[in-house]
ROKOL-770845 format. One record per residue: x, y, z of N, C-alpha, C, O in turn; residue in three letters. Coordinates in steps of 0.001 Angstrom, whole numbers, padded with zeros to 6 digits, always signed. Example, Ala and Ser with C-alpha at 12.3 -4.5 7.8 and 13.67 -1.06 7.14 Angstrom:
residues 2
+013190-005690+007800+012300-004500+007800+013200-003300+007800+014236-003319+008465ALA+012850-002250+007080+013670-001060+007140+012900+000030+007870+013409+001138+008039SER
***
This chain:
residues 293
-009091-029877+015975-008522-029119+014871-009466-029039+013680-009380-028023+012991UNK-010208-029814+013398-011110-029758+012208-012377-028933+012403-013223-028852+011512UNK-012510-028258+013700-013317-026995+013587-012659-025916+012853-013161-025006+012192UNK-011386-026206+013108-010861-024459+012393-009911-025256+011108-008694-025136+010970UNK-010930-026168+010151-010457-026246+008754-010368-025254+008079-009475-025157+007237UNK-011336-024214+008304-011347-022779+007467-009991-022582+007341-009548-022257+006240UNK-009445-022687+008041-008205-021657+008229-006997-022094+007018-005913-021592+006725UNK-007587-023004+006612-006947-023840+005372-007066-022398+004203-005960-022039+003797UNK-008259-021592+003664-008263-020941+003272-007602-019493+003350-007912-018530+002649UNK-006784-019528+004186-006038-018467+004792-004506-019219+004106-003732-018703+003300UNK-004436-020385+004656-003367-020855+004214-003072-020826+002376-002010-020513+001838UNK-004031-021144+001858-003809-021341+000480-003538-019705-000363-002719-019421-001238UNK-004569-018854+000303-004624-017048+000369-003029-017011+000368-002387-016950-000680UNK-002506-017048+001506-000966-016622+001590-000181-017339+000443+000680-016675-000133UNK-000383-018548+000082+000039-018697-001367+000601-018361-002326+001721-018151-002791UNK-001331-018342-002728-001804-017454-004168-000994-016184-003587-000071-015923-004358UNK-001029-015443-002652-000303-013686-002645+001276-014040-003257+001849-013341-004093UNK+001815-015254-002655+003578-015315-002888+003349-015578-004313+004101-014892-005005UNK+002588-016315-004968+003134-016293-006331+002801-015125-007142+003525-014589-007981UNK+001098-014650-006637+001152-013920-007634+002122-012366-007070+002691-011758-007977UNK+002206-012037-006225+003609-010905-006509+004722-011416-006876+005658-010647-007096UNK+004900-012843-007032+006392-013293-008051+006389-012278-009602+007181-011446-010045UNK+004897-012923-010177+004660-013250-011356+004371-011490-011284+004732-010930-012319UNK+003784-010569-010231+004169-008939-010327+005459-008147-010418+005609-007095-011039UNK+006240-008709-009811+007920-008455-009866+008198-008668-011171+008583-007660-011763UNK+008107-009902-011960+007878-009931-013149+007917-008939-014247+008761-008485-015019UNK+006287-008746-013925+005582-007561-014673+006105-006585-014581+005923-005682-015398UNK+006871-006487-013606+007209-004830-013388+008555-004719-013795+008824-003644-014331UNK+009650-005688-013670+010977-005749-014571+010552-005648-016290+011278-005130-017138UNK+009555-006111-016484+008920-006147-017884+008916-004682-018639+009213-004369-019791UNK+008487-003970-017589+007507-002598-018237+006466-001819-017526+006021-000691-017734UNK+006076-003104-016249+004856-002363-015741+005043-001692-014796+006050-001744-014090UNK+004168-001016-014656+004325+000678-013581+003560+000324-012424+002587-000355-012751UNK+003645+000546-011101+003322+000141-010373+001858+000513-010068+001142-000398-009652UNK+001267+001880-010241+000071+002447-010850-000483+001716-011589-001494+001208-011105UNK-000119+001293-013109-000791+000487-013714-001195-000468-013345-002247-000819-013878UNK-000572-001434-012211-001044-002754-011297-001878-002802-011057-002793-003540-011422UNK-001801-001797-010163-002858-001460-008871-004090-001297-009592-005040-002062-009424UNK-004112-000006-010651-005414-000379-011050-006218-001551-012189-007393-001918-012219UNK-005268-001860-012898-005777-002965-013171-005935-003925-012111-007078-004349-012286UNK-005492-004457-011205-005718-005529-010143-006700-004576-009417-007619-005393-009356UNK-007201-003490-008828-008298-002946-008512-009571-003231-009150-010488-003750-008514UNK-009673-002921-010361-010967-002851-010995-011150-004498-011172-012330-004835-011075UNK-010376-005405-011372-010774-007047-011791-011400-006884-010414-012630-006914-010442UNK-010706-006675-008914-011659-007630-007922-012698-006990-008043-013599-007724-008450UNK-013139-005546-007818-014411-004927-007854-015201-005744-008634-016094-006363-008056UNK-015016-005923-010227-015507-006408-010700-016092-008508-010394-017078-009140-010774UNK-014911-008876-009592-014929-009758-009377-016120-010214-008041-016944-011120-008166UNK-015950-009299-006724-016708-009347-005959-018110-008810-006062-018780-008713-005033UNK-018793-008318-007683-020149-007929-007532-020608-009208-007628-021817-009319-007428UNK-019675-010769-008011-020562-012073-007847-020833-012306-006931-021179-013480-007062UNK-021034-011931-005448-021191-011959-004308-022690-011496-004170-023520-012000-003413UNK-022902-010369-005103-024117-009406-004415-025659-010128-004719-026147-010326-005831UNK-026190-010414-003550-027713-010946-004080-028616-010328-005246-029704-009774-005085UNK-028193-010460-006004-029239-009639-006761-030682-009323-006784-031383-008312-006769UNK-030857-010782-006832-032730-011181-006774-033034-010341-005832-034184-009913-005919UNK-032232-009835-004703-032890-010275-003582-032563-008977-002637-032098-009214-001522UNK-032713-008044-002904-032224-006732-002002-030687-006691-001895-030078-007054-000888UNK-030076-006189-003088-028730-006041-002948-028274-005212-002602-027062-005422-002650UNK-028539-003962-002107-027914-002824-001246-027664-002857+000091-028420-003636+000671UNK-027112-002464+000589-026772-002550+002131-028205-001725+002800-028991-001073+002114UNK-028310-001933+004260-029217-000898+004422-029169+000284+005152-030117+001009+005453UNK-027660+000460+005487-027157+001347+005631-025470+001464+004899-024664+000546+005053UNK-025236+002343+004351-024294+002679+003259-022911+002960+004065-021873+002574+003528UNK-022830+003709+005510-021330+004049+005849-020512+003144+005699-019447+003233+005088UNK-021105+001866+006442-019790+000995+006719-019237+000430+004916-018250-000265+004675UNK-019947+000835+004182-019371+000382+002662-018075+001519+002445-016912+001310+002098UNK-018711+002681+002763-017779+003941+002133-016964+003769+003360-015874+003581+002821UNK-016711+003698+004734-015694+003636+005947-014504+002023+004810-013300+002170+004601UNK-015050+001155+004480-014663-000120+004045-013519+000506+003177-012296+000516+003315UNK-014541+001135+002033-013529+001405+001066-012053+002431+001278-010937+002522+000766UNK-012648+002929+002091-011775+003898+002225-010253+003536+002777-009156+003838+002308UNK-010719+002550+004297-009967+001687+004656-008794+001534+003777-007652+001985+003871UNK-009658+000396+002441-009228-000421+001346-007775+000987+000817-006563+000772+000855UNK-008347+002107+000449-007230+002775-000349-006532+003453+000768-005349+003331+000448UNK-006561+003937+001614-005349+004378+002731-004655+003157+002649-003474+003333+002351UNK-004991+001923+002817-003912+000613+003132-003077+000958+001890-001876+001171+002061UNK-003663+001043+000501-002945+000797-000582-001551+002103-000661-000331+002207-000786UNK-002515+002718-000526-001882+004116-000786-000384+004157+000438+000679+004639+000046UNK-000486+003742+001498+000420+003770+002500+001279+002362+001973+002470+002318+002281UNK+000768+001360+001284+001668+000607+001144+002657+000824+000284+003782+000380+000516UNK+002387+001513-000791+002883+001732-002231+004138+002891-001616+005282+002686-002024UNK+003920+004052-000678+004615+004642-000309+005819+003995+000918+006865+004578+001199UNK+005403+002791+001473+006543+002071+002013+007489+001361+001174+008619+000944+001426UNK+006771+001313+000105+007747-000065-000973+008774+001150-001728+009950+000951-002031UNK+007950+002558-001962+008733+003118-002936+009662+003836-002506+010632+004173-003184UNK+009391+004262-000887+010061+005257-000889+010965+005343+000564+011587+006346+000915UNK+010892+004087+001308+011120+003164+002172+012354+002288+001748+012775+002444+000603UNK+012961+001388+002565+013330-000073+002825+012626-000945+002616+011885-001252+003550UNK+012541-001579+001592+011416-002924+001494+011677-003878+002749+010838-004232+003577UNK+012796-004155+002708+013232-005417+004097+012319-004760+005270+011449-005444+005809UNK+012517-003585+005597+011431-003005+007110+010025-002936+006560+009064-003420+007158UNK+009953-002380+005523+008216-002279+004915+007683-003599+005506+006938-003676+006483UNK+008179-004658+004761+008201-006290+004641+007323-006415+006118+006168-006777+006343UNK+008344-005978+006940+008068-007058+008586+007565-006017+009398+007326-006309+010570UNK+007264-004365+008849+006580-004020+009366+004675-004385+009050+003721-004450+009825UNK+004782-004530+007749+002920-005091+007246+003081-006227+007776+002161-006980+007455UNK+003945-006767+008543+003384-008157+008694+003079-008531+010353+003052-009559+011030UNK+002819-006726+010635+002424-007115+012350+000498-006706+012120-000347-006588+013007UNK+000364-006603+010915-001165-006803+011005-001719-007847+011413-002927-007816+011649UNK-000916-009119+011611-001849-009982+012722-002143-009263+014093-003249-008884+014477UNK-000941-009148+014761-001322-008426+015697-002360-007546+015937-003179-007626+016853UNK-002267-006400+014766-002854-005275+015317-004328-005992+014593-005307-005608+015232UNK-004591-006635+013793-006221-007228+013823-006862-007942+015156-008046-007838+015476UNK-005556-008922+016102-005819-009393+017190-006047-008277+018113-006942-008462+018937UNK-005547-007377+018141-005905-006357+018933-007166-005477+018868-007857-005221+019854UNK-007390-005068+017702-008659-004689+017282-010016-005284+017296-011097-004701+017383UNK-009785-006441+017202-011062-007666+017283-011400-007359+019046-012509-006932+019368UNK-010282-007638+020132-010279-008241+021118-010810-006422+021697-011999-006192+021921UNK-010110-005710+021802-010795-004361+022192-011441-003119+021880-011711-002178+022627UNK-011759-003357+019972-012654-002533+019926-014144-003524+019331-015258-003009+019430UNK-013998-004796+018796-015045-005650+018617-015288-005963+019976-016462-006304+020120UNK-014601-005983+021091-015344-007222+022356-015418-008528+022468-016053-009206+023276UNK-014354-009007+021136-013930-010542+021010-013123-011284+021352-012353-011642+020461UNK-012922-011809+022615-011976-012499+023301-011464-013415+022678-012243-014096+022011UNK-009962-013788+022650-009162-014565+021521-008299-015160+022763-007854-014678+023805UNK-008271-016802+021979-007408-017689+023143-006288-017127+023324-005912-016058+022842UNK-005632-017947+024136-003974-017284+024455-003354-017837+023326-002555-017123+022721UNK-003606-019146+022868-002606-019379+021633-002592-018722+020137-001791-019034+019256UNK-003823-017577+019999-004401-017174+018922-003317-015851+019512-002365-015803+018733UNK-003217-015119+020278-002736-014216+020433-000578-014508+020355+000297-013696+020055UNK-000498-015594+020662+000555-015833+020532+001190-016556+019411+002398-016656+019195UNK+000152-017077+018688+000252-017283+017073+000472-016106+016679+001533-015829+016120UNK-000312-015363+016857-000421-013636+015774+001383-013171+016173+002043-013084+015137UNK+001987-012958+017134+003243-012646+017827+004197-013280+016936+004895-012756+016068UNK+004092-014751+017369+005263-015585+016283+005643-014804+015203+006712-014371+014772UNK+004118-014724+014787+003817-014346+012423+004614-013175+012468+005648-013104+011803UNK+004240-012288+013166+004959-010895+013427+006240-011005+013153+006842-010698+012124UNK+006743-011610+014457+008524-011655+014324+009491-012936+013075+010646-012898+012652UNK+008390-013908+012842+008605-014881+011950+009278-013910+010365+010369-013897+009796UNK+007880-013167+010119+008204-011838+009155+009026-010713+008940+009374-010095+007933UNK+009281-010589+010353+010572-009970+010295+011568-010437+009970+012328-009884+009175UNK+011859-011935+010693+013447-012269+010607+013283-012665+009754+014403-013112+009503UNK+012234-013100+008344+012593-012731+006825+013199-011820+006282+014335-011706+005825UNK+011632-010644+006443+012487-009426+005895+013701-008875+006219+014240-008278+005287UNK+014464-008903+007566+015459-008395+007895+016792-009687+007060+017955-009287+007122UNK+016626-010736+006538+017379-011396+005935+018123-010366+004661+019242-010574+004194UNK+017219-009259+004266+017547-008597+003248+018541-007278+003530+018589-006836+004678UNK+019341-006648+002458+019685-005357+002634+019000-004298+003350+017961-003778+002942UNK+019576-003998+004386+019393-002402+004976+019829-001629+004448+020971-001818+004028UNK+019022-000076+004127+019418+001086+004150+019755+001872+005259+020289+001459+006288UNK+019360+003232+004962+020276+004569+006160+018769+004485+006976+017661+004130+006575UNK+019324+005056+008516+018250+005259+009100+017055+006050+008750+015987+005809+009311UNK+017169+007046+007796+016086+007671+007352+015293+006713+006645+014092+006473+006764UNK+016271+006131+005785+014909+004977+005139+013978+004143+006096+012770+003967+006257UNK+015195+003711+006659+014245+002883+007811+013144+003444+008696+012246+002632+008919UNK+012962+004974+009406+012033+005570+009444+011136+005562+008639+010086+004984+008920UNK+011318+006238+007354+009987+006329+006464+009517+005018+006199+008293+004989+006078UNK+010029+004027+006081+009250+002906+005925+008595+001796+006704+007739+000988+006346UNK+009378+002001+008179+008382+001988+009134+007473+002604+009295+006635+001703+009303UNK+006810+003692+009472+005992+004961+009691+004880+004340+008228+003669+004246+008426UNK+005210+004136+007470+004416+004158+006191+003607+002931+006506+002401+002959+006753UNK+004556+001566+006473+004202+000361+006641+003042+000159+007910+001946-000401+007889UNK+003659+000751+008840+002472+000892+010038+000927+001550+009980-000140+001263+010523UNK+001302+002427+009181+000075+002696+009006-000729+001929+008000-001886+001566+008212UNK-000118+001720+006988-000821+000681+006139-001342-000485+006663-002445-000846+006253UNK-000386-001569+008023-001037-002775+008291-001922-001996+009344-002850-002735+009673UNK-001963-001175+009784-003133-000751+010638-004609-000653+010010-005646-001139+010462UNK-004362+000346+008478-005332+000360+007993-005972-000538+007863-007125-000729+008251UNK-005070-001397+007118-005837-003011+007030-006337-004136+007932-007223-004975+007776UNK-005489-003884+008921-006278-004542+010150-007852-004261+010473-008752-005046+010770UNK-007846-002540+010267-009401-002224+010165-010067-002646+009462-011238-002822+009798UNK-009626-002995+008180-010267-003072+007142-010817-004676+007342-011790-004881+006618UNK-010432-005820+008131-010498-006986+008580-011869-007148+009642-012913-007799+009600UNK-011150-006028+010756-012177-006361+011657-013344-005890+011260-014352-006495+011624UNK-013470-004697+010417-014834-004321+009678-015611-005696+009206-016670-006238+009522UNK-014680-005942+008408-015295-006696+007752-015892-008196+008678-017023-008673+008590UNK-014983-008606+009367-015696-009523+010574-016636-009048+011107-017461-009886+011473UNK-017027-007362+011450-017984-007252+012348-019454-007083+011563-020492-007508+012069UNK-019415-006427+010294-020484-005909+009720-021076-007255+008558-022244-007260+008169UNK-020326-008044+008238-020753-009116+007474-021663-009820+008303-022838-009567+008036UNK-021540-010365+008928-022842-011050+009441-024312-010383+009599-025406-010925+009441UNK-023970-008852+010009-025105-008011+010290-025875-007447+009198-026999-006967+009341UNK-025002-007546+007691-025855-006326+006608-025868-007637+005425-026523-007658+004383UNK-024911-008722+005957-024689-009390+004641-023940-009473+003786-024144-008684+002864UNK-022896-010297+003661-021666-010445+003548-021694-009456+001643-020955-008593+001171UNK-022903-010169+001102-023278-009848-000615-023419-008784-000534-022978-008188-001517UNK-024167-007721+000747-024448-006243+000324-023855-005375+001221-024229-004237+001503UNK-022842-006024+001680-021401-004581+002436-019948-004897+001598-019453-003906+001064UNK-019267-006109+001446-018117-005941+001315-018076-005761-000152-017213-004957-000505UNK-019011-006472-001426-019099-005776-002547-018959-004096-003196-018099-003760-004009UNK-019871-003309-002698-019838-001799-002528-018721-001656-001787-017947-000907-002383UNK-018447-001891-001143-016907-001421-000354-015638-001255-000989-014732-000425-000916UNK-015914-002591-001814-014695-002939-002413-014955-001967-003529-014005-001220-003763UNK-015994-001811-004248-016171-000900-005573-016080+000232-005299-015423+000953-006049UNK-016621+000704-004292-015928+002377-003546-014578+002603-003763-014116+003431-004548UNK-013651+001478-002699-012504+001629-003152-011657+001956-003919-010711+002711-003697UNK-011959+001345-005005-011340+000789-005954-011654+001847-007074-010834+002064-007966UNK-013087+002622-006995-013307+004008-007565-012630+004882-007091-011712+005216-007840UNK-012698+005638-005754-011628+005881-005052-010031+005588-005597-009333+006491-006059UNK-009763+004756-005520-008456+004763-005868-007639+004838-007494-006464+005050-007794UNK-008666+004603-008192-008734+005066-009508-008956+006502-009959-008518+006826-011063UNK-009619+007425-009179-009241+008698-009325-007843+009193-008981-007257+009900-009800UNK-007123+008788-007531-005941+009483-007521-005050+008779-008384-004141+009475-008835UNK-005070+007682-008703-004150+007171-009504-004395+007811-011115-003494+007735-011950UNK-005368+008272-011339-006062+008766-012843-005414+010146-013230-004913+010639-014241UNK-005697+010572-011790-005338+012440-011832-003747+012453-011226-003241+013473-010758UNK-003222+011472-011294-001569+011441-010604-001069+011411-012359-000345+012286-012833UNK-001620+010222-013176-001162+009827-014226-001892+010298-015046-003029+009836-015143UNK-001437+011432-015946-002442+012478-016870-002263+011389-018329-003292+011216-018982UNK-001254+010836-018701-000963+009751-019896-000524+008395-019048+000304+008077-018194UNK-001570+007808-019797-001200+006218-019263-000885+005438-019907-001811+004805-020414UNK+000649+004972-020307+001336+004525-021563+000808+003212-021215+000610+002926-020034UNK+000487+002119-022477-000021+000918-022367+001056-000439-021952+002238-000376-022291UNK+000559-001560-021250+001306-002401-021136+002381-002991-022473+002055-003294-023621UNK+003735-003014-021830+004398-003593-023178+004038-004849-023034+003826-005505-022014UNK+003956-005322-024958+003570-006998-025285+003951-008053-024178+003072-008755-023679UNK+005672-008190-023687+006151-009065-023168+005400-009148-021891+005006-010240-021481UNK+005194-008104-021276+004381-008038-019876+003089-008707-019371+002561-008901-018276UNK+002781-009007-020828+000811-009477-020880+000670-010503-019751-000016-010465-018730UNK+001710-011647-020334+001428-012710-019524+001311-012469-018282+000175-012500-017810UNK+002395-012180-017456+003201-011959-015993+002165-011036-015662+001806-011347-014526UNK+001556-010145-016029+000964-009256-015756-000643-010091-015638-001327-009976-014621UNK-001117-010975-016913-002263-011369-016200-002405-012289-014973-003209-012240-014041UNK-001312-013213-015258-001274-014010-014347-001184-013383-012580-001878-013636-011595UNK-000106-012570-012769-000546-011841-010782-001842-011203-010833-002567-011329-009845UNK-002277-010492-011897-003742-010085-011601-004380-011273-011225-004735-011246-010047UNK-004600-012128-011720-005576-013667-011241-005285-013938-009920-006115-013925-009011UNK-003882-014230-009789-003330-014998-008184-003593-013980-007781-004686-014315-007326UNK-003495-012545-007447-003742-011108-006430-005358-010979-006173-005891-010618-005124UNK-005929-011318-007252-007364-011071-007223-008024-012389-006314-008727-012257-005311UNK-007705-013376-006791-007763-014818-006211-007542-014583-004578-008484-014329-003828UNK-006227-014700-004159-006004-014437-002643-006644-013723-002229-007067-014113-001141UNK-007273-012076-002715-007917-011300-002159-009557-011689-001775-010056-011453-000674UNK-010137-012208-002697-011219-012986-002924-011574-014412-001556-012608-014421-000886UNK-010662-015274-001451-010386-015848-000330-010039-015681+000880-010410-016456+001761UNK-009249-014607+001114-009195-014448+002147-010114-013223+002429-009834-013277+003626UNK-010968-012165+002365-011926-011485+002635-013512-012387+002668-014560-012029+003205UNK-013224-013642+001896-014757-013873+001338-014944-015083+003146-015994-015359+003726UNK-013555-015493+003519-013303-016558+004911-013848-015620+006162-014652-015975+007025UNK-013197-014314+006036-013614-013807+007154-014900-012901+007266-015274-012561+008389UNK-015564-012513+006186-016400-012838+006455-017612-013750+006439-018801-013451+006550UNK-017015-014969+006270-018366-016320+006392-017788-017095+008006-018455-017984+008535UNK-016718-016673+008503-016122-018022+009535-015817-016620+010165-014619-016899+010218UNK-015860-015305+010711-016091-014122+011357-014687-014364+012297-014822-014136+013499UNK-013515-014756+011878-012263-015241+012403-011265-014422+011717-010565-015050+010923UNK-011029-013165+011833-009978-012376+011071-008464-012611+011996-007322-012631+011539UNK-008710-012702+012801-007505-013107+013581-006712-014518+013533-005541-014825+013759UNK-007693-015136+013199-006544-016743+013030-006029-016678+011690-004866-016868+011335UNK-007660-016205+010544-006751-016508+009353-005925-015593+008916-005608-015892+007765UNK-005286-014376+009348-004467-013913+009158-003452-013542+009786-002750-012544+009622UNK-003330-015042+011110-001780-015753+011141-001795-016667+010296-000803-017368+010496UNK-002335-017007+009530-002308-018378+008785-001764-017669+007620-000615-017815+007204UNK-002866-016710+006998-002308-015587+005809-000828-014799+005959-000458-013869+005241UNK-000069-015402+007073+001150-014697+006880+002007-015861+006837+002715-015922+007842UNK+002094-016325+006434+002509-018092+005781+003273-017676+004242+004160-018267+003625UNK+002478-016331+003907+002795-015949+002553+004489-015846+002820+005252-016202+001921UNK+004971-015373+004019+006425-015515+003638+007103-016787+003762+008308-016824+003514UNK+006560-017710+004071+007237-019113+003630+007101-019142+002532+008149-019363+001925UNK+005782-018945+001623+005829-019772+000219+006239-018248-000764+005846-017993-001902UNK+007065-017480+000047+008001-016630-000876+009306-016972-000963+010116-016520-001773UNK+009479-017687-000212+010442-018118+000474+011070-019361-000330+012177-019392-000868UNK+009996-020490-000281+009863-021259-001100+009846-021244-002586+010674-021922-003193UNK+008781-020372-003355+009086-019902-004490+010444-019273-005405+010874-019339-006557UNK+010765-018695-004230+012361-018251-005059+013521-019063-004944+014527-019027-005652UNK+013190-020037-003664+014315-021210-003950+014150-022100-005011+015000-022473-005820UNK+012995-022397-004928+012529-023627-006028+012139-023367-007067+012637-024055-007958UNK+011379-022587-007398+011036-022208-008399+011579-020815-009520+011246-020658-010695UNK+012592-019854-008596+013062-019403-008992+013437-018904-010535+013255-017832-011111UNK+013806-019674-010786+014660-019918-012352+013467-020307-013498+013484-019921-014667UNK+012418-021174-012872+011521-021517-013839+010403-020149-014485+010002-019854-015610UNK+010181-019517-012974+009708-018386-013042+010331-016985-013387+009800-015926-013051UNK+011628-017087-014159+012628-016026-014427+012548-015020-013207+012311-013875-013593UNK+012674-015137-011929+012719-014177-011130+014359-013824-010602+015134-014667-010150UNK+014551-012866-010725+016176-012383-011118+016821-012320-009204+018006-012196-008895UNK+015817-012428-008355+016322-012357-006877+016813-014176-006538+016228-015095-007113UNK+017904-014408-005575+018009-015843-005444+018670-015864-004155+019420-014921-003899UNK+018510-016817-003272+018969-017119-002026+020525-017009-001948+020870-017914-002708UNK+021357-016585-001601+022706-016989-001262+023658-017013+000103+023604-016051+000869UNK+024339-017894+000321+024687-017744+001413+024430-018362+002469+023243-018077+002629UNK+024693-018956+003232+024582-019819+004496+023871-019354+005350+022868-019908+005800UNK+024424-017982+005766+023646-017638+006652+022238-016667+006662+021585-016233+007611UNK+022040-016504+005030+020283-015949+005006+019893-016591+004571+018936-016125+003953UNK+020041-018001+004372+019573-019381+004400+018833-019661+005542+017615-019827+005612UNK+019721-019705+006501+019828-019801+008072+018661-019194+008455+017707-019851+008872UNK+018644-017639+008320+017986-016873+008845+016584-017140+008253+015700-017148+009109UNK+016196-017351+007035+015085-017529+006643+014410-018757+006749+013192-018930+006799UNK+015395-019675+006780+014597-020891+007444+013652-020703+009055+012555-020973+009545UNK+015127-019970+009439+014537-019490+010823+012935-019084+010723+012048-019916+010908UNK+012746-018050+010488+011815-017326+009984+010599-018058+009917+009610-017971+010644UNK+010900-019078+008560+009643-019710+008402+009537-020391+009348+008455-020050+009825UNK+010162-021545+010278+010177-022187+011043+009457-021080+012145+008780-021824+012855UNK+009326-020124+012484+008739-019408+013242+007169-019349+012908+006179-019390+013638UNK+007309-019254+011718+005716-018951+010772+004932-020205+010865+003705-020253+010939UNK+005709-021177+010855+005036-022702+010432+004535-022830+012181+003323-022785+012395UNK+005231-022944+013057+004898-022972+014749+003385-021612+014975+002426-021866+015703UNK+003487-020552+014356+002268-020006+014799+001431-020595+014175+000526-020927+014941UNK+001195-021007+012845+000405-021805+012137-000578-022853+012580-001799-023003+012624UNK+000797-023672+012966+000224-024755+014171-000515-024310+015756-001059-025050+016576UNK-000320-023026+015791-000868-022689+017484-002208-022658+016677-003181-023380+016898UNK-002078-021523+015523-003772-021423+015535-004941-022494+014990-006118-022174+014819UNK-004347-023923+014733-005082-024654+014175-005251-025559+015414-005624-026723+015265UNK-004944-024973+016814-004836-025991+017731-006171-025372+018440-006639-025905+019446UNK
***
C-alpha cells in the first residue's frame, strides 16, 4: 500500500472540493452569481499554475495543440457543468459527474493503452454508484429535468475525464511546467470571453460575500492544484480519481458536523437519508480501500 501513498493527495483534493463548494453555496446565498465564481476561481488558478512553468529554462511547450485541445477540454467541462446544475436536477447532475471515474478508467485503458488492475476498475464502479446513492438521497424533479441533467452532466464528466487522461498522457512527454500551465491559461481565457460577452455589466461582489467567496476560491483553487499537479507527476488519473470522489463523504460529513458553524442552510433529516447516505459513503470508503490495495 505505500506505493500508492500518492493517492493520499486525491484524498485530501476531494476534501478541499467539499468544503470549498460549502463556503461557494455560501457565496452564492450571499450575492454571488454563479458567472462571477467561475471567473474569479478561473483566473486565480491560471494565475496560480504559471508557478509550475520553468522559466529559466524553456517554458513553452514544443508543440502547442495539446495546450489549446487541454483548455478547451477545461471549458466544455465547465460550461456543461454549470448547465446541469442550472438547468437540470442537481441530485442526477450530482451522480451523473461522478461516473468520471469510470469514464477516465475507460479512457486511460482504451484510448491511452493502459491496463488497470481489476480492483482499480472496480474501485472506479463502487465511486460511481457510491455517488449516486448520495445524490439520489435528494429531491427529484419531472422527467424532463432528469433528462436534461443527465445529458448535460455526461457530457461534462466525459469532458473531464479527457481532460485527465490528457493530462496523464502528455505530462511526462512535454513537461508537466510547459503543457498543463498554458492549458489551464487557454482555458480560463477562453472561458472568460463567453462569460464576458454573456455578462455585458458585471455588478460587484456584495461586502458580506468577501469572505465565503475568498475562502472557496482558495479551497477550489487548492483541490484543483492537487489533484491535476498528482496526475500529472504519479501518471495515475484513474486511482486518484476514485479516491477524488471521497468528496461526497466529506460533503456529507461537512453538513452534518459542521453545518451550523459554517451557516450552511441545507441539513440532514430523517432516518432514512441518513441511511441512505451513510450507505453511500460506506460504498465510497470500500472503493477507496480497493484502490490503495
Amino acid at each position: 500500500m505505500l506505493d500508492k501513498a500518492y493517492l493520499l493527495f486525491g484524498l485530501a483534493a476531494g476534501m478541499l472540493y467539499a468544503l470549498g463548494a460549502s463556503y461557494l453555496k455560501i457565496a452564492g446565498e450571499r450575492g454571488v452569481r454563479s458567472l462571477q465564481a467561475t471567473l474569479i476561481t478561473n483566473t486565480s488558478l491560471a494565475l496560480m499554475f504559471l508557478w509550475f512553468v520553468p522559466w529559466s529554462d524553456s517554458p513553452f511547450p514544443t508543440i502547442w495543440w495539446p495546450s489549446v485541445v487541454e483548455g478547451l477540454l477545461f471549458v466544455v467541462g465547465q460550461f456543461f457543468t454549470m448547465l446541469a446544475i442550472s438547468r437540470g436536477c442537481p441530485s442526477i447532475s450530482t451522480s451523473v459527474l461522478g461516473s468520471k471515474a469510470v469514464l477516465v478508467a475507460m479512457m486511460v485503458t482504451l484510448v491511452l493503452g493502459t491496463p488497470l488492475k481489476a480492483n482499480t476498475w472496480m474501485a472506479a464502479l463502487l465511486t460511481t454508484v457510491g455517488i449516486t446513492v448520495l445524490a439520489m438521497s435528494a429531491r427529484q424533479l419531472t422527467g424532463h429535468h432528469r433528462l436534461a441533467a443527465f445529458a448535460y452532466a455526461l457530457l461534462s464528466a466525459a469532458a473531464f475525464a479527457a481532460f485527465d487522461a490528457m493530462t496523464q498522457y502528455w505530462s511526462p512527454r512535454l513537461g508537466f511546467g510547459r503543457f498543463m500551465p498554458w492549458g489551464v491559461l487557454i482555458g480560463a481565457a477562453m472561458a472568460a470571453c463567453v462569460i464576458l460577452a454573456k455578462e455585458h455589466e458585471f455588478a460587484g461582489i456584495p461586502r458580506p460575500a468577501w469572505r465565503s467567496m475568498a475562502l472557496a476560491t482558495a479551497l477550489n483553487v487548492g483541490q484543483s492544484l492537487l489533484l491535476i499537479w498528482a496526475i500529472g507527476r504519479y501518471v495515475d488519473a484513474a486511482g486518484l480519481n476514485v479516491v477524488y470522489g471521497s468528496r461526497g463523504v466529506w460533503s456529507v460529513l461537512i453538513v452534518w458536523l459542521l453545518g451550523a458553524f459554517l451557516g450552511a442552510r441545507e441539513r440532514i433529516s430523517g432516518g432514512k437519508v441518513l441511511l441512505q447516505r451513510l450507505c453511500g459513503a460506506g460504498l465510497i470508503a470500500a472503493a477507496i480501500v480497493l484502490a490503495f490495495w
